[in-house]
C-alpha positions in Angstrom: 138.8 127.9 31.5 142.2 125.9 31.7 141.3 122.7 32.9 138.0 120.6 31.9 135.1 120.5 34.5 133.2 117.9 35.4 129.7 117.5 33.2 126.8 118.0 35.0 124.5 115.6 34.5 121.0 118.2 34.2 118.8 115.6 33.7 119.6 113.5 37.0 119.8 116.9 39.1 116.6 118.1 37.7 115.1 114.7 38.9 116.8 114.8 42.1 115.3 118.6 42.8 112.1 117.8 41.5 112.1 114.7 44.3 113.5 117.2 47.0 110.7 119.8 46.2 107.9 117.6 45.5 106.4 117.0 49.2 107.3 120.2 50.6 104.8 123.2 50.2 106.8 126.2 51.5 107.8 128.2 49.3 111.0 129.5 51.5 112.2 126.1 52.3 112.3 124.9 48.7 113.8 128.2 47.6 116.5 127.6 50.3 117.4 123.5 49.0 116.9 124.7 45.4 119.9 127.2 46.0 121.4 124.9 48.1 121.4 121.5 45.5 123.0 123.5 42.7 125.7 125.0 44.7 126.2 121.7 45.6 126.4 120.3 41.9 127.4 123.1 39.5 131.2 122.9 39.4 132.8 125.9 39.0 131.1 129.3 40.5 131.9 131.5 43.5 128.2 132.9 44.2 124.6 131.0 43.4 121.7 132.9 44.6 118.1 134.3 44.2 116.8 137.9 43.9 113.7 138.3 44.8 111.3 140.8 43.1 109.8 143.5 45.0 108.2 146.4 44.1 110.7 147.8 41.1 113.7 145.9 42.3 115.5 143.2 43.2 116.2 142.5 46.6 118.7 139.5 47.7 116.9 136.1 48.7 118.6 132.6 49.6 122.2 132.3 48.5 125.1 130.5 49.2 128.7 132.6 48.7 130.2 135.9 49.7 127.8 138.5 51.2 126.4 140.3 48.1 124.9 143.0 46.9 121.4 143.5 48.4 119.0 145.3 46.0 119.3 145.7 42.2 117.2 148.3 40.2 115.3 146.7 37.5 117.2 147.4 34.2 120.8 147.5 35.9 123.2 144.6 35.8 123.0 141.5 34.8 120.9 140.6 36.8 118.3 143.3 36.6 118.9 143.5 32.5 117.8 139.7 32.9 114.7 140.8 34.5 113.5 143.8 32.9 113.8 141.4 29.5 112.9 138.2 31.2 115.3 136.6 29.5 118.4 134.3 30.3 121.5 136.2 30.3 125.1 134.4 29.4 127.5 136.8 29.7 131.1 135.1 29.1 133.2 138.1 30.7 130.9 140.2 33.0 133.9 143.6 32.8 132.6 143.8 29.1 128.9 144.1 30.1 127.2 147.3 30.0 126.8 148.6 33.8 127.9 145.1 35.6 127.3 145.6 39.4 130.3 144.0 40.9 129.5 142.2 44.2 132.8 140.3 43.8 135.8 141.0 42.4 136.4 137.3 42.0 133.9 137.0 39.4 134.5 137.1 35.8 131.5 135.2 34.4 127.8 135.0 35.1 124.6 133.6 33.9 121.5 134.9 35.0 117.2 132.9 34.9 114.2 134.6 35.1 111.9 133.3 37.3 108.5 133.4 35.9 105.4 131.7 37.7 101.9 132.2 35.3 103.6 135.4 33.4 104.7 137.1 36.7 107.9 137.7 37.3 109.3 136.2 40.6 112.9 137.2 40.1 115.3 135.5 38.8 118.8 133.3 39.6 122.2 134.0 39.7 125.4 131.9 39.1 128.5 133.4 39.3 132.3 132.3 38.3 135.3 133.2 39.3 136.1 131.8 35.7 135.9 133.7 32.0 133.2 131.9 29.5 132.3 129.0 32.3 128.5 129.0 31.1 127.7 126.9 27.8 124.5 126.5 25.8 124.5 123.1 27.5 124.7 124.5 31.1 122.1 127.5 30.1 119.8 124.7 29.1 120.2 122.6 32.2 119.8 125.3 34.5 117.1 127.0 33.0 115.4 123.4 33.0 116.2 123.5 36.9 114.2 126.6 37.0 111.5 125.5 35.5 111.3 122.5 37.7 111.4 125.2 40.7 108.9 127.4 39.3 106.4 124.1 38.9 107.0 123.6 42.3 106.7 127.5 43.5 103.1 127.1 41.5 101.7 124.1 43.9 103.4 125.7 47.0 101.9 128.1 49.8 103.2 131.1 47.2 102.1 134.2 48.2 102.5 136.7 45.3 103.8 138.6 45.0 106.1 137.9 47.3 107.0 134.2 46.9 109.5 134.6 50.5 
């Protein structure tokens, strides 16, 4: 990255999602503004989205960026690497990762959540950037903490698992 960004301020957007989630019990809806609020606030990305667990893939949810790939096998990608492990992904430039899936040309780095709701897996979030090394430890702290917040919220909903939309 050439120029500085902004500094997300994680702690006041975690409060401000937790407010926007906390008298709504559809799981779609807050899936939808989730997505929606960190487009919104995350400086720097080209593509912010959900993939949705079904079955033994993922399969494209609420998202806000280019058309994208639609289903991702468990195990391939990013995304699906960040699945099968459950673990946060931070890849600084996504051509040096092991079978990246390229929706977008544009893209160059990525970090990718697990979405977990009482040890299930839901599927997980995706933030890309059209920049190299854009994700920090500061950023993969502050967004996982935003997923947490949404998972909480997922818990108390109308969630239907496992399908959660």
């Amino acid at each position: 990255m050439s120029e500085q960004l902004p500094a997300v301020n994680y702690g006041t957007l975690n409060q401000q999602l937790a407010a926007m989630l906390a008298n709504e019990s559809d799981a779609l809806a807050n899936s939808a503004n989730f997505v929606g609020l960190l487009f919104s606030e995350i400086p720097d990305h080209n593509w912010l989205g959900i993939y949705v667990l079904r079955s033994d893939e993922l399969v494209l949810g609420p998202y806000q960026g280019r058309p994208a790939c639609v289903r991702i096998s468990l195990g391939r990608g990013v995304c699906g690497t960040a699945a099968e492990k459950r673990e946060t992904l931070r890849v600084a430039d996504v051509h040096d990762f092991a079978d990246h899936i390229v929706c977008d040309a544009a893209s160059k780095s990525e970090i990718v959540v697990p979405l977990i709701v009482g040890g299930q897996l839901l599927g997980v979030l995706d933030v890309d950037s059209p920049s190299a090394s854009r994700f920090t430890e500061t950023d993969q702290q502050g967004i996982e903490g935003l997923c947490n917040t949404f998972t909480a919220a997922l818990e108390k909903s109308e969630l239907r698992l496992p399908e959660f939309i």
